[in-house]
DSSP file (Angstrom, degrees, kcal/mol; ACC not computed):
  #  RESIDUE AA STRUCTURE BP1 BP2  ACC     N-H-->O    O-->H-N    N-H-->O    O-->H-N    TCO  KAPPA ALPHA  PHI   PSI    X-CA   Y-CA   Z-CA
    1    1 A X              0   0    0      0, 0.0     2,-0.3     0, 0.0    42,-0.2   0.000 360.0 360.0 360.0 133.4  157.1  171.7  114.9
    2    2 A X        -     0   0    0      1,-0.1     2,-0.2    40,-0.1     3,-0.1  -0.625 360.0 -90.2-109.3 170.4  155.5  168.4  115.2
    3    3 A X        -     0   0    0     -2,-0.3    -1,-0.1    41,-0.1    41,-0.1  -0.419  53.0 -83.1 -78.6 152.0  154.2  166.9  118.1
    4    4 A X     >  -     0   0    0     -2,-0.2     4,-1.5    39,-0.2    -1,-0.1   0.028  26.1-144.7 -57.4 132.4  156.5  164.4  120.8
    5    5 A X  H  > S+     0   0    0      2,-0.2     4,-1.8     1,-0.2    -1,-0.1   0.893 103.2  59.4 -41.3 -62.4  156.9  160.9  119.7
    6    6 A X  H  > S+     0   0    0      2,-0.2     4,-1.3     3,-0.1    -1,-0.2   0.933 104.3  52.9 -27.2 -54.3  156.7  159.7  123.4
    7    7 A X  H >4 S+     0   0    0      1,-0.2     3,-1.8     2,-0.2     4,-0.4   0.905 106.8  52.6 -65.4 -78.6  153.2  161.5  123.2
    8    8 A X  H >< S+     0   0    0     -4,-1.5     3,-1.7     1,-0.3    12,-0.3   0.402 101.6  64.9   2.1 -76.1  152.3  159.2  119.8
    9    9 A X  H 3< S+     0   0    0     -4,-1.8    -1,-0.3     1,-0.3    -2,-0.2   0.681 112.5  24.4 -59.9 -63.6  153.2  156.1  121.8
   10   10 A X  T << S+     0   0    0     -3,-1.8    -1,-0.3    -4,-1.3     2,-0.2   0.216  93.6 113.8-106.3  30.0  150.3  156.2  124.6
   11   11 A X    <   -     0   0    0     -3,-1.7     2,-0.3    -4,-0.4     9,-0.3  -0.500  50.4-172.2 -45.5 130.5  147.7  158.3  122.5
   12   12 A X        -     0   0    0     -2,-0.2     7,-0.2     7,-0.1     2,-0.1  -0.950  28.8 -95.7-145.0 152.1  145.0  156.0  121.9
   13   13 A X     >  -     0   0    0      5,-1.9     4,-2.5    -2,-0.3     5,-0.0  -0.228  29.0-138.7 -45.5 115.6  141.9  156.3  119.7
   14   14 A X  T  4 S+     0   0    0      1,-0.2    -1,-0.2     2,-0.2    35,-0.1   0.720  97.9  41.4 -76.3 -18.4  138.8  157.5  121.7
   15   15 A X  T  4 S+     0   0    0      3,-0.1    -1,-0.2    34,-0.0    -2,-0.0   0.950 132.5  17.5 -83.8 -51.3  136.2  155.2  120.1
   16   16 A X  T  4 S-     0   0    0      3,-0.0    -2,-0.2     2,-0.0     3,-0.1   0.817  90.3-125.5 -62.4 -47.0  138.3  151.8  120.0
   17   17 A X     <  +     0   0    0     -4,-2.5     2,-0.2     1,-0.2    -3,-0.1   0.788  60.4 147.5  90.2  25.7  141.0  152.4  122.3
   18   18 A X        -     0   0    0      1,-0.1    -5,-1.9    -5,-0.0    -1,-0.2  -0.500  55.9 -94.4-116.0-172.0  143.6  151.5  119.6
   19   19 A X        -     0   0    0     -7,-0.2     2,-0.4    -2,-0.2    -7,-0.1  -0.612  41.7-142.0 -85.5 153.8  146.9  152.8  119.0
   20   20 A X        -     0   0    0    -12,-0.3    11,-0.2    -9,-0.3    -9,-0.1  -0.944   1.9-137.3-122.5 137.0  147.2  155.8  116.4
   21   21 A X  E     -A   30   0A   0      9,-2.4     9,-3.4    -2,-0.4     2,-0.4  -0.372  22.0-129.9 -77.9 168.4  149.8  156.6  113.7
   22   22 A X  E     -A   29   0A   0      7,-0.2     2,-1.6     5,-0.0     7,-0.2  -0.920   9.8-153.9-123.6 113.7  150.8  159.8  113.5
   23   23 A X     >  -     0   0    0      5,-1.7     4,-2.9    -2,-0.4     5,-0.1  -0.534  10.8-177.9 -58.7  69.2  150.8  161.8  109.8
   24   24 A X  T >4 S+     0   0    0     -2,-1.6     3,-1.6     1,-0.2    -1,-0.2   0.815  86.7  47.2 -56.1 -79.0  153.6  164.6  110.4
   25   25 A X  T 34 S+     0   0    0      1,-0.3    -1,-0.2     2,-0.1    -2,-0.1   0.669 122.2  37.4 -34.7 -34.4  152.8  166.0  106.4
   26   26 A X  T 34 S-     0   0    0      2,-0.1    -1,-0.3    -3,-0.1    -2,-0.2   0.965 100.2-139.2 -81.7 -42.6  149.0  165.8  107.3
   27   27 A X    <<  +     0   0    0     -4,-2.9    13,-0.8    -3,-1.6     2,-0.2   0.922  67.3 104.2  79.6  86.4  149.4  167.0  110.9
   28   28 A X  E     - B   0  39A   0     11,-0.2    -5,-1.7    -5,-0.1     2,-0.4  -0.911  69.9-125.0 175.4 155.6  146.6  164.3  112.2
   29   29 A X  E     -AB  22  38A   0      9,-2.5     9,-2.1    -7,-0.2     2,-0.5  -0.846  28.6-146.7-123.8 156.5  146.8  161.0  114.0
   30   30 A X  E     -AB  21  37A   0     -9,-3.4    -9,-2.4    -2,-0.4     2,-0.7  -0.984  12.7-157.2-144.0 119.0  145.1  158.3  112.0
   31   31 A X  E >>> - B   0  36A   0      5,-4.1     4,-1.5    -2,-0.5     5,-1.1  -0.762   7.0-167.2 -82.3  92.0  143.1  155.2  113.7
   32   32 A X  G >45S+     0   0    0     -2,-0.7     3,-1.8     2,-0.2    -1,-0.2   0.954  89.1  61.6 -43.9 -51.9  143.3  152.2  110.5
   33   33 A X  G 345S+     0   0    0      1,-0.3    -1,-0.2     2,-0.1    -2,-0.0   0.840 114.9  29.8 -58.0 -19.6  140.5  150.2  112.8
   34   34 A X  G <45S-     0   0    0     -3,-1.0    -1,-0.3     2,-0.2    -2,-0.2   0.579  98.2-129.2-118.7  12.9  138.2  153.1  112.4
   35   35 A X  T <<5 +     0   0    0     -3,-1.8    20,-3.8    -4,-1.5     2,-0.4   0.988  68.4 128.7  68.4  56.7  139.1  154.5  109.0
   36   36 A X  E   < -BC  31  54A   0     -5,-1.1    -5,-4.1    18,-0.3     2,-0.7  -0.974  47.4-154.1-156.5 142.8  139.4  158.4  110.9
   37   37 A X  E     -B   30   0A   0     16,-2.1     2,-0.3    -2,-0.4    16,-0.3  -0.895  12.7-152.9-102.4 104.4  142.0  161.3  111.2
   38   38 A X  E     -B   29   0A   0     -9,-2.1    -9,-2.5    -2,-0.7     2,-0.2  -0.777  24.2-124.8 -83.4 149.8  141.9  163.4  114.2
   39   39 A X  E     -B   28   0A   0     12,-0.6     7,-1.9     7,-0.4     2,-0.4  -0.575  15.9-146.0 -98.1 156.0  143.1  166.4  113.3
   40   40 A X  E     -D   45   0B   0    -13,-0.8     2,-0.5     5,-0.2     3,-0.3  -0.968  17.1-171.5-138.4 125.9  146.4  168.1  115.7
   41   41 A X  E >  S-D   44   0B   0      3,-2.4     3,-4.2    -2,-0.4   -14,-0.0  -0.891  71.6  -1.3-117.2 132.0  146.1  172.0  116.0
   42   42 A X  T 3  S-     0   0    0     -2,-0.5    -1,-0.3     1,-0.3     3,-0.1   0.935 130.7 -65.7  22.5  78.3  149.4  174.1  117.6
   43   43 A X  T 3  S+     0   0    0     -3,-0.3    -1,-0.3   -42,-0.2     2,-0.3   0.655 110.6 132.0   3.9  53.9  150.7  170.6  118.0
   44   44 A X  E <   -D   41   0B   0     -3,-4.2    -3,-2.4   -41,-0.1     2,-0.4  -0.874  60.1-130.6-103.5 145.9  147.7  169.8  120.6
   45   45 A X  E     -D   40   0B   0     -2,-0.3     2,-0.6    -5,-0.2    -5,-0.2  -0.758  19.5-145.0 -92.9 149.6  146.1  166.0  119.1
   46   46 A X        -     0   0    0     -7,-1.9     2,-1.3    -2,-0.4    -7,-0.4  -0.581  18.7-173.8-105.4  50.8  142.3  166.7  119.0
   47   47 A X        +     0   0    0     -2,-0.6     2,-0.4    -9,-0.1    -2,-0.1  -0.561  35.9 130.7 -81.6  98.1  140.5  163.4  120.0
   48   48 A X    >   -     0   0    0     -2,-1.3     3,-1.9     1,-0.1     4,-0.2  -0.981  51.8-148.6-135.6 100.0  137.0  164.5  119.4
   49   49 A X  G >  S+     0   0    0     -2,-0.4     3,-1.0     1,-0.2    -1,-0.1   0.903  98.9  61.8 -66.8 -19.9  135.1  161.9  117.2
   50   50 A X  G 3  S+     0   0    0      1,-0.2    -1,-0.2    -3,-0.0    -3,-0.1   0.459 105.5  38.4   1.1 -49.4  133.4  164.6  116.1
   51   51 A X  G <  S+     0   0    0     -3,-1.9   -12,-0.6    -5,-0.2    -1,-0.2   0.039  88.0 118.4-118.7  32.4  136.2  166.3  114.6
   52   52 A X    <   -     0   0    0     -3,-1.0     2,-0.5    -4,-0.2   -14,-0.2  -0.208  59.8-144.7 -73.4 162.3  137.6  162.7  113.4
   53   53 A X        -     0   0    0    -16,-0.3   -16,-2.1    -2,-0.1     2,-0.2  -0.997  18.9-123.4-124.3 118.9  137.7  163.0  109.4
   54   54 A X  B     -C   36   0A   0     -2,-0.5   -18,-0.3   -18,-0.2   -19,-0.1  -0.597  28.2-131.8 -83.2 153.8  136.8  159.5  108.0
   55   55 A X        -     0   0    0    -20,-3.8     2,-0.3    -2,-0.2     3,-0.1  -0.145  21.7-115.9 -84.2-163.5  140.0  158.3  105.5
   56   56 A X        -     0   0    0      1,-0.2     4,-0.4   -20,-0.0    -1,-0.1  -0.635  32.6 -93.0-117.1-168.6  139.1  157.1  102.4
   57   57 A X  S >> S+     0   0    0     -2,-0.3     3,-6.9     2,-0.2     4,-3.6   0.975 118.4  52.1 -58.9 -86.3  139.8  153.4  101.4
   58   58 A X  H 3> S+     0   0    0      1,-0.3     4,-1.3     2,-0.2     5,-0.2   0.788 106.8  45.3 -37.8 -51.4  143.0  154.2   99.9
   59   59 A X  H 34 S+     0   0    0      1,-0.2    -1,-0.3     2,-0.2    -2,-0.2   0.471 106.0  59.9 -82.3  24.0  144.5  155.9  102.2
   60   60 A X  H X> S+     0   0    0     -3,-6.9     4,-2.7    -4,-0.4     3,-0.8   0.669 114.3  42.9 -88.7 -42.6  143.4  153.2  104.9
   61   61 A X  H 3X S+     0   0    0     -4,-3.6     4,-1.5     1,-0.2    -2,-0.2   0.855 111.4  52.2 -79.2 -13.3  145.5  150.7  102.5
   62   62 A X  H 3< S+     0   0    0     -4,-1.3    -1,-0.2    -5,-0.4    -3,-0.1   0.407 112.5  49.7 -89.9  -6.3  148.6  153.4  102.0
   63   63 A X  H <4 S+     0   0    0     -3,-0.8    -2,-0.2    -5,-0.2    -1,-0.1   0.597 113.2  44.4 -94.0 -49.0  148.6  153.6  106.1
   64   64 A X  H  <        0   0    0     -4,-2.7    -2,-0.2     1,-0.2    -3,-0.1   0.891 360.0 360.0 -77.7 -21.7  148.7  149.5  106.5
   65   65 A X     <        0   0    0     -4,-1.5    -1,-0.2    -5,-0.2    -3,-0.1   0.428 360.0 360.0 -70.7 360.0  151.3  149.3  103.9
């Protein structure tokens, strides 16, 4: 089960404040401006920067595409 679209929609990134896509295959919301995955665990989103993942280049350009 993934987590509500609605929710996606006013999520925003805890360092920036920006909007975050959401990665059903990865199960992680992904901020491009700060190159970082928060992870989403029993479809709760985890906005910890702490437990942020940074992306790698590629996949920062395979997100903006």
């Amino acid at each position: 089960m993934a987590i509500n679209v609605a929710l996606t929609e006013i999520l925003a990134c805890p360092i920036c404040k920006g909007k975050l896509k959401y990665d059903q295959a990865g199960q992680r919301l992904i901020c491009l401006a700060d190159a970082l995955a928060y992870p989403v665990r029993n479809n709760i989103p985890v906005l910890i920067a702490d437990e942020a993942a940074q992306l790698s280049s590629d996949e920062v350009k395979k997100w903006r595409s």
